[in-house]
PDB file with SEQRES, HELIX, SHEET and CRYST1 records, atoms N, CA, C and O in Angstrom:
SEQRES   1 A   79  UNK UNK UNK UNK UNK UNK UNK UNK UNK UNK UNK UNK UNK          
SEQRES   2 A   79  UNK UNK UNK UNK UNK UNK UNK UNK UNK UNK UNK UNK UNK          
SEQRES   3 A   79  UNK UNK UNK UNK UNK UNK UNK UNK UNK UNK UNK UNK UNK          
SEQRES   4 A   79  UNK UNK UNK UNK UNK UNK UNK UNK UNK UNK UNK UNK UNK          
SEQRES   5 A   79  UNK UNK UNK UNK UNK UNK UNK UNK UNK UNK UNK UNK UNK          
SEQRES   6 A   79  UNK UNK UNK UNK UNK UNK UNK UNK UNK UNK UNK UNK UNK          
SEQRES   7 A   79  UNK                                                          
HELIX    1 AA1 UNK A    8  UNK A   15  1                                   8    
HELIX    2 AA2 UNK A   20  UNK A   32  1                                  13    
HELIX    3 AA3 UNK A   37  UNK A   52  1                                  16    
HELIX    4 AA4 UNK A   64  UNK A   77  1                                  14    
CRYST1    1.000    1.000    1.000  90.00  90.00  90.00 P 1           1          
ATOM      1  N   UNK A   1      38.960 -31.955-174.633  1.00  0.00           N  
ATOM      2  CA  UNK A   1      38.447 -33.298-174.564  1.00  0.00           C  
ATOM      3  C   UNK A   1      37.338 -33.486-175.588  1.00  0.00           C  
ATOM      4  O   UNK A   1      37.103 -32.643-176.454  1.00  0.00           O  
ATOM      5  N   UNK A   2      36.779 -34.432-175.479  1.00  0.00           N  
ATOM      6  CA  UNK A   2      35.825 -35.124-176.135  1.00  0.00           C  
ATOM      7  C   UNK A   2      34.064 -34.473-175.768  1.00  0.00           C  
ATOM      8  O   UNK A   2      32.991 -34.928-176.164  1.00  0.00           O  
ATOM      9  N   UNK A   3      34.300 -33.455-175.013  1.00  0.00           N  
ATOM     10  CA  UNK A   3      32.924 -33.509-174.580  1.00  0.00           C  
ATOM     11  C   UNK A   3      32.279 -34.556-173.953  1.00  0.00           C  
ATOM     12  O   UNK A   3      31.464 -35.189-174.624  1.00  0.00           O  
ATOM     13  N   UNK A   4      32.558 -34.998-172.336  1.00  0.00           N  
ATOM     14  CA  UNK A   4      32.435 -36.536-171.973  1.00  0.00           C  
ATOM     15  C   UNK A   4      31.405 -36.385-171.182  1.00  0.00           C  
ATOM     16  O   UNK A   4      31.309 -35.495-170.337  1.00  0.00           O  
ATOM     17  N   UNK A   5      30.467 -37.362-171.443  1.00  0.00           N  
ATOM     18  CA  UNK A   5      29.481 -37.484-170.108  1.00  0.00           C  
ATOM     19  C   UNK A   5      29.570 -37.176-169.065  1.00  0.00           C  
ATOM     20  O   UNK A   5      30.769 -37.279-168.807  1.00  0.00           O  
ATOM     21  N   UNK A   6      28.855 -36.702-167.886  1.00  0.00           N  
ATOM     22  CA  UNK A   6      29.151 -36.571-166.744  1.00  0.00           C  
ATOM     23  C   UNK A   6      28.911 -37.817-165.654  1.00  0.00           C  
ATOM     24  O   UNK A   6      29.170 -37.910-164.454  1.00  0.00           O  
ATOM     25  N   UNK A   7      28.347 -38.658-166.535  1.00  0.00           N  
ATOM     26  CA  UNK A   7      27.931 -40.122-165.788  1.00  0.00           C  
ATOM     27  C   UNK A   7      29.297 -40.999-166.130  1.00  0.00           C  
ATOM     28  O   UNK A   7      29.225 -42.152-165.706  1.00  0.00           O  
ATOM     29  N   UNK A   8      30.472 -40.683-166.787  1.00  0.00           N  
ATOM     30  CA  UNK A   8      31.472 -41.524-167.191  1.00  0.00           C  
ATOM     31  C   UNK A   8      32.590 -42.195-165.638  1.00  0.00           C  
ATOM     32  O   UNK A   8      32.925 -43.377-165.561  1.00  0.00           O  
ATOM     33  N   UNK A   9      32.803 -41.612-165.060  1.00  0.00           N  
ATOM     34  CA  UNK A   9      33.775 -41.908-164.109  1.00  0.00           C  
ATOM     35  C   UNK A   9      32.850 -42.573-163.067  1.00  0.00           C  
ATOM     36  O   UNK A   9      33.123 -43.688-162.622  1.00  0.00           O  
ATOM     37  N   UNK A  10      31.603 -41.792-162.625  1.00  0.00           N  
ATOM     38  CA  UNK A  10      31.160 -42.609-161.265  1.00  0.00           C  
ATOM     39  C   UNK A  10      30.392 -44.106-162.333  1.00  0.00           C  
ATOM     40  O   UNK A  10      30.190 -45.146-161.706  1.00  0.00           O  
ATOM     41  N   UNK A  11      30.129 -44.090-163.436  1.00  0.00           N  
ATOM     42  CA  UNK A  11      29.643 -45.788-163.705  1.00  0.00           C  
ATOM     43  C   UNK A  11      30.913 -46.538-163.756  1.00  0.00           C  
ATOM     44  O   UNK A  11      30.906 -47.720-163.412  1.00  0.00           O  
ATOM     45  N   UNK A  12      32.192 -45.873-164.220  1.00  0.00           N  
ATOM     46  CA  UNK A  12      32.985 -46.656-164.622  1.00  0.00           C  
ATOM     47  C   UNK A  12      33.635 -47.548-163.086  1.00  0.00           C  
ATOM     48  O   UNK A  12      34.017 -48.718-163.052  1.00  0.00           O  
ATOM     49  N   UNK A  13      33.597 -46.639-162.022  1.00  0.00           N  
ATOM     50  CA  UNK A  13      34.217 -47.195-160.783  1.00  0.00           C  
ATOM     51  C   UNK A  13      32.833 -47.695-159.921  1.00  0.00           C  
ATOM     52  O   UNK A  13      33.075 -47.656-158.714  1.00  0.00           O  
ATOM     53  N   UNK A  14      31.769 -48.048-160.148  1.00  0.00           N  
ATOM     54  CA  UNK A  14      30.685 -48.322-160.292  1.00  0.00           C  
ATOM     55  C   UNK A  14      30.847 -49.991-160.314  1.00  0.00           C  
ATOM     56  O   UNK A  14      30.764 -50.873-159.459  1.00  0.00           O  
ATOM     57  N   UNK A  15      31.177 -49.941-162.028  1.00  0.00           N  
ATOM     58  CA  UNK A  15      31.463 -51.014-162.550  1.00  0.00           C  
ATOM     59  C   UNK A  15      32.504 -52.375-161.842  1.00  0.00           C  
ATOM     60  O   UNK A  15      32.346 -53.583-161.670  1.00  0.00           O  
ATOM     61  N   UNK A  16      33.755 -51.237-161.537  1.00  0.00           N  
ATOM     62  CA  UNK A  16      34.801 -51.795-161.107  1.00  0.00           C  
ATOM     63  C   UNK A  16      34.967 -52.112-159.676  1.00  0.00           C  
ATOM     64  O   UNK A  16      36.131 -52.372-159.374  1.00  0.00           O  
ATOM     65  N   UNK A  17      33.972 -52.166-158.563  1.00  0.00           N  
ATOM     66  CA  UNK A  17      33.467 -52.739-157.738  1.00  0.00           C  
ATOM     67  C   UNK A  17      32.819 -53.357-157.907  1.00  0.00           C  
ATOM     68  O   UNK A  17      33.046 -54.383-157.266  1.00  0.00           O  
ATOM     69  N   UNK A  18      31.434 -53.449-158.846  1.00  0.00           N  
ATOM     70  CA  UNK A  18      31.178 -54.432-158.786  1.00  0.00           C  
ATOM     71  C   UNK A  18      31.108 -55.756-159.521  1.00  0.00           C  
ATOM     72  O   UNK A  18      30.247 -56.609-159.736  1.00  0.00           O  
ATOM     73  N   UNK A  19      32.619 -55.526-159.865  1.00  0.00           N  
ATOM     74  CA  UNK A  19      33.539 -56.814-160.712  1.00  0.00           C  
ATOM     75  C   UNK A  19      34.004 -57.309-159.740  1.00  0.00           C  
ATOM     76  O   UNK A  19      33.991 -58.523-159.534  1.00  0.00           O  
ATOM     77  N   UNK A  20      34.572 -56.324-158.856  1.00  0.00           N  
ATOM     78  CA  UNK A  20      35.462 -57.023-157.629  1.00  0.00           C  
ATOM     79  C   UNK A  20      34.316 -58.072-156.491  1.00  0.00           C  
ATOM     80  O   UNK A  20      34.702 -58.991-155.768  1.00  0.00           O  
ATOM     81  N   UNK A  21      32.727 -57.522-156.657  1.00  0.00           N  
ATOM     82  CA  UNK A  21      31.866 -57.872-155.765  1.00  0.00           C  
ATOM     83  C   UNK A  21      31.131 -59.226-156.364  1.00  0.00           C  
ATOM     84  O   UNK A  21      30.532 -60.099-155.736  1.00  0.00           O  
ATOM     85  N   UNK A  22      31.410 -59.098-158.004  1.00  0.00           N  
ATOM     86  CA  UNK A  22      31.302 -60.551-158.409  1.00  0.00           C  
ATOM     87  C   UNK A  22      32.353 -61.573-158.362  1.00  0.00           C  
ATOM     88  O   UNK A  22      32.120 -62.776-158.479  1.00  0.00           O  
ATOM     89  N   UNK A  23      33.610 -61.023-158.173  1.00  0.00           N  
ATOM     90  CA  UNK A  23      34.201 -62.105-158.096  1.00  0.00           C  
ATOM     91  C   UNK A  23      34.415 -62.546-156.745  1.00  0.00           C  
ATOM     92  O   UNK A  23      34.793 -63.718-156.715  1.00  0.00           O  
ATOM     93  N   UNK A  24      34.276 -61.878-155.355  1.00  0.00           N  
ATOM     94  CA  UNK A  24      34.197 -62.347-154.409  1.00  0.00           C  
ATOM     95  C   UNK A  24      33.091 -63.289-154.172  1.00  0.00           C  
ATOM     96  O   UNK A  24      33.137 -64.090-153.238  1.00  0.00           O  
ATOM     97  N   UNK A  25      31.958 -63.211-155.102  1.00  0.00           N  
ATOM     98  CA  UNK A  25      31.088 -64.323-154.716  1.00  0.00           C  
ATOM     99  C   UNK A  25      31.200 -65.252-155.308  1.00  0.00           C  
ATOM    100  O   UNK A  25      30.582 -66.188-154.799  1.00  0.00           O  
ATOM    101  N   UNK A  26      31.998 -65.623-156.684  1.00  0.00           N  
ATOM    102  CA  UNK A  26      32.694 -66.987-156.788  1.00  0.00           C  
ATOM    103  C   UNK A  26      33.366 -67.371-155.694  1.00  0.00           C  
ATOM    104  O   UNK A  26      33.027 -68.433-155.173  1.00  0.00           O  
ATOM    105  N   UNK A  27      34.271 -66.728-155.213  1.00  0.00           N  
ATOM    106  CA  UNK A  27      35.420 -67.217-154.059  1.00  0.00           C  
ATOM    107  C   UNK A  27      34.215 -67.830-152.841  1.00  0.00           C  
ATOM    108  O   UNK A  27      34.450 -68.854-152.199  1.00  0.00           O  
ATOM    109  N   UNK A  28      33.032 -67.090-152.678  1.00  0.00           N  
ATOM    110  CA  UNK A  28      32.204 -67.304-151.862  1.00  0.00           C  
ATOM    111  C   UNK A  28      31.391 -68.370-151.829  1.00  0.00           C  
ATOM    112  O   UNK A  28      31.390 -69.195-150.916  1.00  0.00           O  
ATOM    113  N   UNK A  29      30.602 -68.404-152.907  1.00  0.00           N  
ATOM    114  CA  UNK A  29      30.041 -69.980-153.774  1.00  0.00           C  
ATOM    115  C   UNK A  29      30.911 -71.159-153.485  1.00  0.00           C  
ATOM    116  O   UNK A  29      30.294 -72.135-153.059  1.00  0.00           O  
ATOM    117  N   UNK A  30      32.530 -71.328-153.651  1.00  0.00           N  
ATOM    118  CA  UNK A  30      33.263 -72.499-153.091  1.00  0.00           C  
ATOM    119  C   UNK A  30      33.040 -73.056-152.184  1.00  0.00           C  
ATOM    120  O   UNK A  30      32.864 -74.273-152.244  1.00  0.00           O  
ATOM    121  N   UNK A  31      32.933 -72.076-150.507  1.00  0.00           N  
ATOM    122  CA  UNK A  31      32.903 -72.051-149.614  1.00  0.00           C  
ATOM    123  C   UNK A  31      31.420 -72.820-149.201  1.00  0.00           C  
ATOM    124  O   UNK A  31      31.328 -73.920-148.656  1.00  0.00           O  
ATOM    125  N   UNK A  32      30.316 -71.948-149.606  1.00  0.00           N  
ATOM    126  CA  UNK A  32      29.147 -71.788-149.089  1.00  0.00           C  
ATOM    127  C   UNK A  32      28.121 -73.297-150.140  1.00  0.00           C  
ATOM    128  O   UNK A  32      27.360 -74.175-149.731  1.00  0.00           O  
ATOM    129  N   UNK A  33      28.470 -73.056-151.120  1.00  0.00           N  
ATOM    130  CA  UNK A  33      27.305 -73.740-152.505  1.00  0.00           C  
ATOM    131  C   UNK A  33      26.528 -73.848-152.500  1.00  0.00           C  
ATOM    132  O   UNK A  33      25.964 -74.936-152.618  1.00  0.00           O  
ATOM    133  N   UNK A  34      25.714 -72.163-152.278  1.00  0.00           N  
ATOM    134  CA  UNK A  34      24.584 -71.739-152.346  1.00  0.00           C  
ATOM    135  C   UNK A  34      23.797 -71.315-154.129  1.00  0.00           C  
ATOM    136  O   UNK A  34      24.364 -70.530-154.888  1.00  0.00           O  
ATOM    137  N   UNK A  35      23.115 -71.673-154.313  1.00  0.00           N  
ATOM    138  CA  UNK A  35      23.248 -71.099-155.878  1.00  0.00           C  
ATOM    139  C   UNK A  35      22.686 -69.623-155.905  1.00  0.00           C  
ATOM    140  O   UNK A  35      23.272 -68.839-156.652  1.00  0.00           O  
ATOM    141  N   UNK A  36      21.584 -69.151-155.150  1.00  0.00           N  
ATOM    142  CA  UNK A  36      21.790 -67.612-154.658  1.00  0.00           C  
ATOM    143  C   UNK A  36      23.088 -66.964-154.833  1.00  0.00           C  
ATOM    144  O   UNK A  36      23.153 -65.961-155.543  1.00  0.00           O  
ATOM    145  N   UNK A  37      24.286 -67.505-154.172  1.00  0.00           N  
ATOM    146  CA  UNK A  37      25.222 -66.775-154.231  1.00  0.00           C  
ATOM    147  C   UNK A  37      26.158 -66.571-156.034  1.00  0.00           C  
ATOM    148  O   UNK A  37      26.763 -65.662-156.603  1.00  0.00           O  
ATOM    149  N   UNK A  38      25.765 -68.074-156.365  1.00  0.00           N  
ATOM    150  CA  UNK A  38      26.412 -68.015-157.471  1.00  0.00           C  
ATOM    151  C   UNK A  38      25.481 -67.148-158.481  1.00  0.00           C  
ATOM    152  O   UNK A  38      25.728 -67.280-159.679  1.00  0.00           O  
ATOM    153  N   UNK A  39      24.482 -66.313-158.117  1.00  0.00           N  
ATOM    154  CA  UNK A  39      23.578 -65.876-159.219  1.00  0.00           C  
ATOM    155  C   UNK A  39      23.928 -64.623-158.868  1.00  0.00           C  
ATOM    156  O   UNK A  39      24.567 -63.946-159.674  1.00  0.00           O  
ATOM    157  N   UNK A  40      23.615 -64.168-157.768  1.00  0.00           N  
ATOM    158  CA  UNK A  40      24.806 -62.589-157.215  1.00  0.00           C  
ATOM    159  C   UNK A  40      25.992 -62.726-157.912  1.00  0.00           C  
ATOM    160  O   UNK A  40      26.064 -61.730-158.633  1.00  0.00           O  
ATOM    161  N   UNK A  41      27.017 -63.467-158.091  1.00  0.00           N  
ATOM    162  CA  UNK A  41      28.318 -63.463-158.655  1.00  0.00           C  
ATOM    163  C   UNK A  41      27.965 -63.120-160.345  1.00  0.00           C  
ATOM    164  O   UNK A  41      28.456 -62.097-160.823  1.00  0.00           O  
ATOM    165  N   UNK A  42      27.155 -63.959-161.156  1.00  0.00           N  
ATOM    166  CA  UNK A  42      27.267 -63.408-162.183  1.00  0.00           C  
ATOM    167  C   UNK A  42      26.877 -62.973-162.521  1.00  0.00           C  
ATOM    168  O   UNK A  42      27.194 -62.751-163.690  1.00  0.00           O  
ATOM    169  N   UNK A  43      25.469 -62.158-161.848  1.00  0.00           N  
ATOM    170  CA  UNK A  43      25.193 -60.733-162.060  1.00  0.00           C  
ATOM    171  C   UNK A  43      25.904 -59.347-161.811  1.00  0.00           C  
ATOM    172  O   UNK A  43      25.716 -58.245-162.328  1.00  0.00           O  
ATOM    173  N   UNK A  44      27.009 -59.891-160.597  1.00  0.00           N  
ATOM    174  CA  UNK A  44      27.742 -58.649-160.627  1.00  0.00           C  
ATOM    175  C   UNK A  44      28.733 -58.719-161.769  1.00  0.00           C  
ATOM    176  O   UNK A  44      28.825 -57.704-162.458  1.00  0.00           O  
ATOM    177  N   UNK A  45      29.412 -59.654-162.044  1.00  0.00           N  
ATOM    178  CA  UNK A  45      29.994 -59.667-163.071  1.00  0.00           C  
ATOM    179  C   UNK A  45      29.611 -58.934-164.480  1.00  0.00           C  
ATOM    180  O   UNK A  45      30.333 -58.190-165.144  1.00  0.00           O  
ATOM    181  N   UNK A  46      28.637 -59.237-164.677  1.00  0.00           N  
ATOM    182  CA  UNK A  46      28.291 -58.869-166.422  1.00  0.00           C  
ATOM    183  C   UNK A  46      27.333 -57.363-165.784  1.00  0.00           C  
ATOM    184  O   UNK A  46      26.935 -56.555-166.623  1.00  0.00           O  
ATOM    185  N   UNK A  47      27.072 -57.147-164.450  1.00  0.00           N  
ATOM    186  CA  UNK A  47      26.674 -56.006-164.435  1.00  0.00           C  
ATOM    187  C   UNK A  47      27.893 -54.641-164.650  1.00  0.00           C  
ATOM    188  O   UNK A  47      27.813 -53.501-165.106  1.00  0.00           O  
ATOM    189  N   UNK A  48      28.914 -55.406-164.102  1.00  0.00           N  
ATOM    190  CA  UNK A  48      30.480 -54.856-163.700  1.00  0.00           C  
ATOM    191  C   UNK A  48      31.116 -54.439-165.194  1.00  0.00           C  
ATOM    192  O   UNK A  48      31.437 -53.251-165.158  1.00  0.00           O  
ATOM    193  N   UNK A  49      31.350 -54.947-166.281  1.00  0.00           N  
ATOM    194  CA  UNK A  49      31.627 -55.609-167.601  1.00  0.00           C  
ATOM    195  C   UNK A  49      30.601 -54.374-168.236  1.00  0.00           C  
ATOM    196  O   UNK A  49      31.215 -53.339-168.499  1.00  0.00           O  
ATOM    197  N   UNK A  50      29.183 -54.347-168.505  1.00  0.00           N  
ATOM    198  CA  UNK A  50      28.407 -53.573-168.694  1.00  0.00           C  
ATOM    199  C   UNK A  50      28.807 -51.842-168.371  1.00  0.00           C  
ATOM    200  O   UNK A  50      28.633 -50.826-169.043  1.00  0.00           O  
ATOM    201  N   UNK A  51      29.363 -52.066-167.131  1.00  0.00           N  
ATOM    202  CA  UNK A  51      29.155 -50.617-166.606  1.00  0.00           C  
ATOM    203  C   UNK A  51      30.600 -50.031-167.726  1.00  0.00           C  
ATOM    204  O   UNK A  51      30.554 -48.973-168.353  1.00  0.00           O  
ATOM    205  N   UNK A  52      31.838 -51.041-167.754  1.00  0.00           N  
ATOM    206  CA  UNK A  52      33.240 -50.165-168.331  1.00  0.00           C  
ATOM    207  C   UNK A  52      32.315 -50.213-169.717  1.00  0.00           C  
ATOM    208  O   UNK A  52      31.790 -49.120-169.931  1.00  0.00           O  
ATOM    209  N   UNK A  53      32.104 -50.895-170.377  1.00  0.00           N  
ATOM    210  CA  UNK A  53      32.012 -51.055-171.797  1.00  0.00           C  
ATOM    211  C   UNK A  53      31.010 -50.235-171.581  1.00  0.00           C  
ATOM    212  O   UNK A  53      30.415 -50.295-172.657  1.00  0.00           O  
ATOM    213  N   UNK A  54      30.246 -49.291-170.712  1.00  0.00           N  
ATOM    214  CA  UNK A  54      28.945 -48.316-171.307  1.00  0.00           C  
ATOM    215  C   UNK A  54      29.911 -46.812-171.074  1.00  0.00           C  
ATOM    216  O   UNK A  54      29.890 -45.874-171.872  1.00  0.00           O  
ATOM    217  N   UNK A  55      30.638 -46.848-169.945  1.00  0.00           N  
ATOM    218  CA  UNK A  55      32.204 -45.770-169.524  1.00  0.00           C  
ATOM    219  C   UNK A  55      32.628 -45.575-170.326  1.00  0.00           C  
ATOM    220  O   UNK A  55      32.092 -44.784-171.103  1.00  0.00           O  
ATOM    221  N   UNK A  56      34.299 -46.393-170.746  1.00  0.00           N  
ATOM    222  CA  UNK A  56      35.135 -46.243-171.287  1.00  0.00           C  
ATOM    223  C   UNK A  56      35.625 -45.901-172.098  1.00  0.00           C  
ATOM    224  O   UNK A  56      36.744 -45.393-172.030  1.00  0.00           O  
ATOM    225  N   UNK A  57      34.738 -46.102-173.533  1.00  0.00           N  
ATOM    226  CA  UNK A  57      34.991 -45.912-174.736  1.00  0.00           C  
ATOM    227  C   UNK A  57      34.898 -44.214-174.969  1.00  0.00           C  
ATOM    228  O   UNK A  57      35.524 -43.504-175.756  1.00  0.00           O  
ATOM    229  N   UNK A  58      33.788 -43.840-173.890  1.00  0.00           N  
ATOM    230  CA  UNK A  58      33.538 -42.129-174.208  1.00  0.00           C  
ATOM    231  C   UNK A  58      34.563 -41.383-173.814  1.00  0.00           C  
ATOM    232  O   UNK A  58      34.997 -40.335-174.293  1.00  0.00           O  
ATOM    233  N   UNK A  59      34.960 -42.086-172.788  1.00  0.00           N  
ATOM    234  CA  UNK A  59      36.185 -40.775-172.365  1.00  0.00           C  
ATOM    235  C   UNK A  59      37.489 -41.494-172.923  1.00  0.00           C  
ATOM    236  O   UNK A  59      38.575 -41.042-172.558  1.00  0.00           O  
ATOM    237  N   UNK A  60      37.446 -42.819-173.966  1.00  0.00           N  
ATOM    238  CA  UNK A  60      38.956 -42.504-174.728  1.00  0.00           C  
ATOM    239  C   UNK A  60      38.551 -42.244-176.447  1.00  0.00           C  
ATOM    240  O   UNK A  60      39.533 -41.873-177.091  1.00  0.00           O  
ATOM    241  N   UNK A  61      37.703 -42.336-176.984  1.00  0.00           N  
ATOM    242  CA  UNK A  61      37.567 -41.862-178.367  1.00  0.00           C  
ATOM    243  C   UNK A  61      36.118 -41.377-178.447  1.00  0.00           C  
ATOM    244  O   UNK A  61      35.262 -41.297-177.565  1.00  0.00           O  
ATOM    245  N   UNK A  62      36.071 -41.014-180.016  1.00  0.00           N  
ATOM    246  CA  UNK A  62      34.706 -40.307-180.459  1.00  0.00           C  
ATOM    247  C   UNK A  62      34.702 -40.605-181.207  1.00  0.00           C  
ATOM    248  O   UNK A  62      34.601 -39.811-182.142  1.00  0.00           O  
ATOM    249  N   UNK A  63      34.821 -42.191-181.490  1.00  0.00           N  
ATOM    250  CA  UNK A  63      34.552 -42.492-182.780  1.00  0.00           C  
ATOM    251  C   UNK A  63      33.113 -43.274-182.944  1.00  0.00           C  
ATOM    252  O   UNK A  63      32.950 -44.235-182.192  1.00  0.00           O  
ATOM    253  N   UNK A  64      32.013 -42.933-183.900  1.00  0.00           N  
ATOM    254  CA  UNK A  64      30.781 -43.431-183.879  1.00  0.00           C  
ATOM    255  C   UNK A  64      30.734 -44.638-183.850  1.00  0.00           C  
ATOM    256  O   UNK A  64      29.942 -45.130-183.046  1.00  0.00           O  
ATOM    257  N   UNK A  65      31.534 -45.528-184.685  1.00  0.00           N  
ATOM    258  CA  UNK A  65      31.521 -46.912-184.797  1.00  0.00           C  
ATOM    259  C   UNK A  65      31.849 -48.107-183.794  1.00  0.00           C  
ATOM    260  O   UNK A  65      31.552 -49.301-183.734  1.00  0.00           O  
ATOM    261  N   UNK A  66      33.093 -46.637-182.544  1.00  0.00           N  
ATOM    262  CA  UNK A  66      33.569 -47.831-181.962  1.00  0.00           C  
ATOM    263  C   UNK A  66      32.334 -47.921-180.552  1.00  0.00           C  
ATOM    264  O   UNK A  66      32.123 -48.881-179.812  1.00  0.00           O  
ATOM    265  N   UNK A  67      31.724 -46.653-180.549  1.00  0.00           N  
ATOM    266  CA  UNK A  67      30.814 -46.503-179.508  1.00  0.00           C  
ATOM    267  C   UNK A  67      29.489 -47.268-179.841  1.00  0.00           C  
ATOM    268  O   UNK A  67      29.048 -47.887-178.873  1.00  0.00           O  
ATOM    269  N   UNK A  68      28.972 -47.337-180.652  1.00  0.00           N  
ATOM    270  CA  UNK A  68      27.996 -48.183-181.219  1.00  0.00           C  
ATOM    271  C   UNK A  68      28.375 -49.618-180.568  1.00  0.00           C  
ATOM    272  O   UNK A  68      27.464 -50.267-180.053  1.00  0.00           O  
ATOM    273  N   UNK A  69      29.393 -50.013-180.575  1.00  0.00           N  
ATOM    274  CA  UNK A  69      30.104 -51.578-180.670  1.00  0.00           C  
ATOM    275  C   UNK A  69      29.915 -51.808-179.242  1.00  0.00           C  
ATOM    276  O   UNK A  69      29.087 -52.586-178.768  1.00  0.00           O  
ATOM    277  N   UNK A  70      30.944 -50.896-178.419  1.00  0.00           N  
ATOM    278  CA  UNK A  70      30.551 -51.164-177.510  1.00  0.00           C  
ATOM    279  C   UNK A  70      29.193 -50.633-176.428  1.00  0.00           C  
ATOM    280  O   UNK A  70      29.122 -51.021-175.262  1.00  0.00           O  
ATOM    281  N   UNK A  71      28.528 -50.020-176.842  1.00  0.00           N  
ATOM    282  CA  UNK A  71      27.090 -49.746-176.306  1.00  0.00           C  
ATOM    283  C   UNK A  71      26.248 -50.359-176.538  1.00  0.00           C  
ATOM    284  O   UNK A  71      25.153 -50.169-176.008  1.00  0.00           O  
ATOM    285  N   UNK A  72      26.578 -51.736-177.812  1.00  0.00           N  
ATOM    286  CA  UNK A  72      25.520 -52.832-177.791  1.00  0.00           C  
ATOM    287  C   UNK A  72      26.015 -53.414-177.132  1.00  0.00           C  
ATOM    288  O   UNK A  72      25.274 -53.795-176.226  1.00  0.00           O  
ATOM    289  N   UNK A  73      27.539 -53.936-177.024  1.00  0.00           N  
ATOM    290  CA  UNK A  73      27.894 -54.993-175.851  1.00  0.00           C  
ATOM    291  C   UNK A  73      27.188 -54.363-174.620  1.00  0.00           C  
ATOM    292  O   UNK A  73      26.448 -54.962-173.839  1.00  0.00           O  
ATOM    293  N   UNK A  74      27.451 -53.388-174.589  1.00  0.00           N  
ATOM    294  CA  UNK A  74      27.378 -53.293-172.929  1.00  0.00           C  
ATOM    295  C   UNK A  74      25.435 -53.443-172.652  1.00  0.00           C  
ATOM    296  O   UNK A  74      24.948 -53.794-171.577  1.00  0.00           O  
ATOM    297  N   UNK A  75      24.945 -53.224-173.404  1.00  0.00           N  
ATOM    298  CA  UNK A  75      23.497 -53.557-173.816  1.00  0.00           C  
ATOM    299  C   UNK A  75      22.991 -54.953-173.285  1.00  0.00           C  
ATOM    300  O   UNK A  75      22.157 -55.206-172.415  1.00  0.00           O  
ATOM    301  N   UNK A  76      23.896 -55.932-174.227  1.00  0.00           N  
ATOM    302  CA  UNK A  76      23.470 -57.294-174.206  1.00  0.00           C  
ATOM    303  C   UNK A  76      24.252 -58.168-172.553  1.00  0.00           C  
ATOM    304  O   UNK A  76      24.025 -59.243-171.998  1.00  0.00           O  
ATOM    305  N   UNK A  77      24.926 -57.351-172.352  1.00  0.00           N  
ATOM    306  CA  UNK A  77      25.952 -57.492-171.000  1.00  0.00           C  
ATOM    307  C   UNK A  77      24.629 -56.742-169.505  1.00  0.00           C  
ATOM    308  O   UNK A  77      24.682 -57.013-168.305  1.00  0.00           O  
ATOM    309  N   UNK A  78      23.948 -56.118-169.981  1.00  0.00           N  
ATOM    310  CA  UNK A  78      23.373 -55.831-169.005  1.00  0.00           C  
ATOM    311  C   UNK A  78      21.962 -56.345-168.983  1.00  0.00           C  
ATOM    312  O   UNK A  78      21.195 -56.208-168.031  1.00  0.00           O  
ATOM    313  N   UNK A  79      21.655 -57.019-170.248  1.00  0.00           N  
ATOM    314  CA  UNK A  79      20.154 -57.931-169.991  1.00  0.00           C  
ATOM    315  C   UNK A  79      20.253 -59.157-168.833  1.00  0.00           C  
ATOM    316  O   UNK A  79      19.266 -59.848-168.581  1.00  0.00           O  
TER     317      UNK A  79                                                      
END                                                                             
């Protein structure tokens, strides 16, 4: 392998809950139209988004350029 982080798999499924935990609070926001809720939703979202794009890229390439790319996204995804 690549020599992969050991933080790669638990952020990546990390992430991928809490994509699933932002999008339940859109579905939730319909219901409720709380704006609390809608601020939980798109924080989990771009927190969710953040977590693959800081994951993913390490455990499928090693390429400097493409990790750079996405480690600023996931940067500006997690401000």
């Amino acid at each position: 392998m690549f020599g992969i982080p050991s933080n790669v798999l638990p952020l990546f499924l990390a992430g991928f809950v809490v994509i699933i935990f932002g999008l339940r609070g859109f579905l939730h926001h319909k219901k409720v139209k709380s704006p609390l809720v809608l601020y939980y939703a798109w924080s989990g979202l771009l927190f969710g988004f953040s977590g693959i794009f800081y994951s993913l890229p390490f455990a499928l390439t090693n390429s400097d350029i493409v990790l750079k790319i996405t480690v600023t996204i996931a940067d500006i995804l997690y401000m």
